[in-house]
N, C-alpha and C positions, 0 to 999 in steps of 0.2 A: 504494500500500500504506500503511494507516496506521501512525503513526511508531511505535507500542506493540510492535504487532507485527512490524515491520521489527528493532527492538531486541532482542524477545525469540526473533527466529530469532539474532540474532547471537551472544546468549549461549547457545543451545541449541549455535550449533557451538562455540561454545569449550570448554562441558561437555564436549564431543563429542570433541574433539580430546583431550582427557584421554584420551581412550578406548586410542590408538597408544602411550602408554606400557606395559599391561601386557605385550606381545610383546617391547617393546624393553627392557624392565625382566629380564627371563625371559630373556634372551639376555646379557644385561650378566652375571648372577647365572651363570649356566651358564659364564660366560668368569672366573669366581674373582672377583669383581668384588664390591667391600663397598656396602653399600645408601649409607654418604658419599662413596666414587667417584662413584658415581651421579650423587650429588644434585650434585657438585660439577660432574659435565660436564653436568649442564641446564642450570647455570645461567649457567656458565664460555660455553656456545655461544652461551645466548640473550641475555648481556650483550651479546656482542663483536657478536652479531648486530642487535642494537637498538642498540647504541653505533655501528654504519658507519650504519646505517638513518638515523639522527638527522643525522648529520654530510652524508649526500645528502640528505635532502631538509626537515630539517626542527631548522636552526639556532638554536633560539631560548632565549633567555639566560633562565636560571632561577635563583631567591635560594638562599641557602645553606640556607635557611629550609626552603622548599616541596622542596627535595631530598634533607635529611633526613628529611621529613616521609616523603615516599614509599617512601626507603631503609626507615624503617620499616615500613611496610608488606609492604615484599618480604621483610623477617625474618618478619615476622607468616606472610608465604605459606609461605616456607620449613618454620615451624611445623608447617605441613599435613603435609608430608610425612615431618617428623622425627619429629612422635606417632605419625603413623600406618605407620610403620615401625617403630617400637618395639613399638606394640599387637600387630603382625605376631608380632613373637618370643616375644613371651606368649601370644597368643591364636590360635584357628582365623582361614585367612583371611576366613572369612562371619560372624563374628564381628566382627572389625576391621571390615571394609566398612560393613557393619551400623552401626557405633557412627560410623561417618563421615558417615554419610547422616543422622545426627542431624541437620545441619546443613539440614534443608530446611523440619523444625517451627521450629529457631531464628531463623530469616529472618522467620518469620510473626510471632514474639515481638517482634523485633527492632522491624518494621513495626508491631504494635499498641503497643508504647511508644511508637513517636516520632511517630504519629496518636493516642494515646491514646483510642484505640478497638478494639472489638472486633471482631477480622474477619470478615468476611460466611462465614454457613453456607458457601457455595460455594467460599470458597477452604480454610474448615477441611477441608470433606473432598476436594479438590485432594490437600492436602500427607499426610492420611491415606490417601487412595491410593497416592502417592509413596512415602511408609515402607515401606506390608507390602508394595508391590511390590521395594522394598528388601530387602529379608528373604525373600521368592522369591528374586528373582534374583541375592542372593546367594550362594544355594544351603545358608540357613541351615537347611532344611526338610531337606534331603537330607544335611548331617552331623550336624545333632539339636545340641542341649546338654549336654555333660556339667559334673558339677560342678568336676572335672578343669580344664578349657576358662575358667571362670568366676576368672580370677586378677584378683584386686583392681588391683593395677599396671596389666596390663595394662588394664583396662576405662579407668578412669583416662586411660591415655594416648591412648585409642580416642575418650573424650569429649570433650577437647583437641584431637585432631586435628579434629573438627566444631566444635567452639568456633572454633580458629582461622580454621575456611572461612570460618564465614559473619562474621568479622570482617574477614577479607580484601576477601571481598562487599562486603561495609558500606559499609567506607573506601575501595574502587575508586569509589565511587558517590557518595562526599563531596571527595574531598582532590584541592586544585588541578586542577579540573574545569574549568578555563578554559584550561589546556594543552593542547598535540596529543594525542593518545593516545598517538603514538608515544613523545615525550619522555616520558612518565608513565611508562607501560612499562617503558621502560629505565632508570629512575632503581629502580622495584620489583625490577627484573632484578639491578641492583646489588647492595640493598640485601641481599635473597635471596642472593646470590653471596657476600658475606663471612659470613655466619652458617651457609653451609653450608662455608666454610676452617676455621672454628671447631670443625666438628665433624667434618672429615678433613683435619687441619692435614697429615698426609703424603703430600695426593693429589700431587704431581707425583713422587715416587720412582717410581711407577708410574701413569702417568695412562692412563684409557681411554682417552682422545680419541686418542693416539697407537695405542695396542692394535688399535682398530677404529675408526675415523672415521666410517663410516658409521652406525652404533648410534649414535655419540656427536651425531651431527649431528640427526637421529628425534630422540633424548630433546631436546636443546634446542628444536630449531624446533617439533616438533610439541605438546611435551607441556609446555615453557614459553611459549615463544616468543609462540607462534601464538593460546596463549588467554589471556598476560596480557593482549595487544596488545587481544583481542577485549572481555573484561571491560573493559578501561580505555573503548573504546567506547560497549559498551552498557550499562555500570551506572551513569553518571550518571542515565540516560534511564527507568529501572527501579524500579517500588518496591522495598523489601528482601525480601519473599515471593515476588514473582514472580520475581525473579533466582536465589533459591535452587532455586526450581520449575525452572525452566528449564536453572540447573547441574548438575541431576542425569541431564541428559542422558548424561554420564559412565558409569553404569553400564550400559546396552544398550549404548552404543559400545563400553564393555571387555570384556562377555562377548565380542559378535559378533567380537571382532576376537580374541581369544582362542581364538576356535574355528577362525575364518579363519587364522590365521598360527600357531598353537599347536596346531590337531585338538583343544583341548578338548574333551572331550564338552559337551552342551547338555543337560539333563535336559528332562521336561514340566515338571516348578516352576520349573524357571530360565527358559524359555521365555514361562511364563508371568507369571513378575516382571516380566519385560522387554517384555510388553503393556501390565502394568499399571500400570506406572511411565510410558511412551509415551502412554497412554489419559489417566492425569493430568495430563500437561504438556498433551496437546492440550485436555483440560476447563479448564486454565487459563486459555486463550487461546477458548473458546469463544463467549464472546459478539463479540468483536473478530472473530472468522471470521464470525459471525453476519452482524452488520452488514455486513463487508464484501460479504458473498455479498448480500444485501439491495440494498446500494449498485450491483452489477456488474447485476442484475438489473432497475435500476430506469434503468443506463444500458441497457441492451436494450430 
């Protein structure tokens, strides 16, 4: 398999793995449980669980330097989900979604500055299928706009929260690249961990993790854990467009799984965001399928 695409399946599951928190998010929230609970038991599991990870199998001494560095980073993730919980409370959720999945033209931006070129027709309209499959599938068709819906703050924080992804991106794909992944990770895990105490300095009066363990276990390993680990992986290997392509794997994961473990309804427009969005990550990868099917053909 070539390495591009070996990479850009790994970031498609970490997108992916996004997908199992909105069940376990909707269960936390139904159990009285505040959105900085939350955030503190992802990050609280998937420290502790990249912290034994590191110490079994992957010992290696890091400067005060380069773990800062990262630490920052995992505030930057953290970001992700503090805007876009706040956009939540101001805005429609297909609204919020919508203004998060910014983050998949920003990747392309991101990539035509630091190539100082402009991106090939084929990937512009990639990432323009990804959008309005965005905006289907978040089922922004079927609650409409109102003027109501349109609060200044919140949009704001809806556009921050995509800001932050694709700087999250960025920096998985720059900062001490020469480390395990795993160490990376966990140093991100951290760094995410104290800037979400900051923002429920009271979660152990009443911690979820005790509440439900199981919930709490799902939000860390699946919906931190499993796709820092995975971005730390595959976003060296990545340019900044195609990782964001590939991150938005996320939205068909959290409908499908929303419907699976929630009975959401599925409309035909949400159904069909979630082709359309699927159709563009595969036209991403299209010539690399090409070739390969080419190369398996030419070993026949």
């Amino acid at each position: 398999m070539p390495e591009r695409l070996k990479y850009s399946l790994i970031m498609f599951l970490a997108g992916s793995s996004y997908g199992f928190v909105v069940p376990l998010v909707s269960t936390a929230h139904a159990a009285g449980f505040s959105t900085g609970q939350i955030m503190v038991t992802q990050y609280l599991v998937a420290a502790a669980t990249l912290g034994i990870g590191c110490l079994l199998f992957s010992r290696k001494r890091v400067s005060l330097k380069v773990a800062f560095q990262l630490m920052g980073v995992g505030m930057v993730a953290s970001g992700v989900s503090f805007f876009y919980y706040q956009a939540l409370q101001l805005l429609t959720p297909a609204l919020s979604l919508t203004l998060l999945f910014q983050f998949v033209w920003m990747g392309m931006v991101v990539q035509a500055v630091r190539s100082r070129s402009l991106p090939k027709p084929t990937a512009a309209l990639t990432v323009l299928f990804v959008v309005i499959g965005a905006v289907f599938a978040a089922g922004m068709l079927d609650e409409g706009v109102s003027l109501e819906s349109l609060n200044s703050l919140g949009i704001l924080f809806g556009f921050l929260s995509a800001v932050c992804y694709t700087a999250f991106l960025v920096l998985s794909s720059q900062l001490a690249t020469n480390l395990p992944a795993l160490n990376r990770s966990m140093f991100v895990a951290f760094g995410s961990l104290l800037l979400s105490f900051v923002i429920a300095p009271q979660y152990f009066a009443e911690p979820l993790i005790v509440h439900d363990p199981m919930v709490s276990l799902g939000l860390g390993i699946l919906g931190i854990c499993l796709p820092i680990f995975l971005i730390a992986v595959s976003a060296p290997k990545l340019p900044a467009g195609l990782m964001t392509i590939m991150a938005s794997s996320e939205l068909p994961s959290g409908v499908i799984c929303a419907a699976v473990f929630l009975k959401e309804p599925v409309t035909l427009t949400i159904g069909l965001g979630v082709v359309i969005v699927l159709c563009g990550i595969v036209a991403s990868e299209m010539e690399t399928l090409r070739k390969l099917a080419q190369g398996n053909r030419a070993l026949d």
